[in-house]
N, C-alpha and C positions, 0 to 999 in steps of 0.2 A: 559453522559454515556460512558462509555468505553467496548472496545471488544477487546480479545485475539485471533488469528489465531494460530493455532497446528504449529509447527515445520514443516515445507517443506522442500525438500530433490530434488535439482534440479542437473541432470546429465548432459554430453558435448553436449547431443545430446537433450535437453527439454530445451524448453521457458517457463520460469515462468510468470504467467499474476496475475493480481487483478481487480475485479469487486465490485463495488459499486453503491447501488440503496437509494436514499435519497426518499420514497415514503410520505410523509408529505408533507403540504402545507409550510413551510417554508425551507429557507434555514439552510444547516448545515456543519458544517468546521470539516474536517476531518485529523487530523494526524498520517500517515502511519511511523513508525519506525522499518527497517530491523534488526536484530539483531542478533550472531552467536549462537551457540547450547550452549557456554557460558554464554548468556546472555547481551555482549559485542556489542556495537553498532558499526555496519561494517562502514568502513570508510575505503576510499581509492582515490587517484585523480580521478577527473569526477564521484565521485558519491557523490549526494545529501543525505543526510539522515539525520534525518528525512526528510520528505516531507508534505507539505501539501496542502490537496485540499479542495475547499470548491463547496456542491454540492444544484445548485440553486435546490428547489420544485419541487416534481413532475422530478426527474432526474437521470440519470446513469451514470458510468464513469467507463468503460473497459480501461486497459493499459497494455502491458506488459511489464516486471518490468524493460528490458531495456529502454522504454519511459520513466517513472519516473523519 
């Protein structure tokens, strides 16, 4: 399945975070991709993008978008 996040709008002075809850009894592999208000996948040195996480059963995964 796939899910879309709205547009986020982060200023000099806000930490942008992401939470995810895998509430199923199995595991599930998650691909997060940042992207600009074009559409345009953000790329820049020391940033990973896409990213992916995979979240055992029964599990949550907080991070702010600096940790990714």
């Amino acid at each position: 399945a796939e899910s879309y996040v709205p547009a986020l709008q982060s200023n000099d002075g806000a930490d942008l975070g992401l939470a995810l809850v895998n509430p199923t009894l199995t595991e599930a592999s998650v691909t997060v991709t940042a992207r600009s208000y074009d559409g345009a996948i953000i790329q820049a040195d020391g940033i990973t993008n896409p990213v992916s996480v995979t979240l055992p059963a029964s599990s949550q995964f907080a991070k702010r978008a600096a940790e990714l």
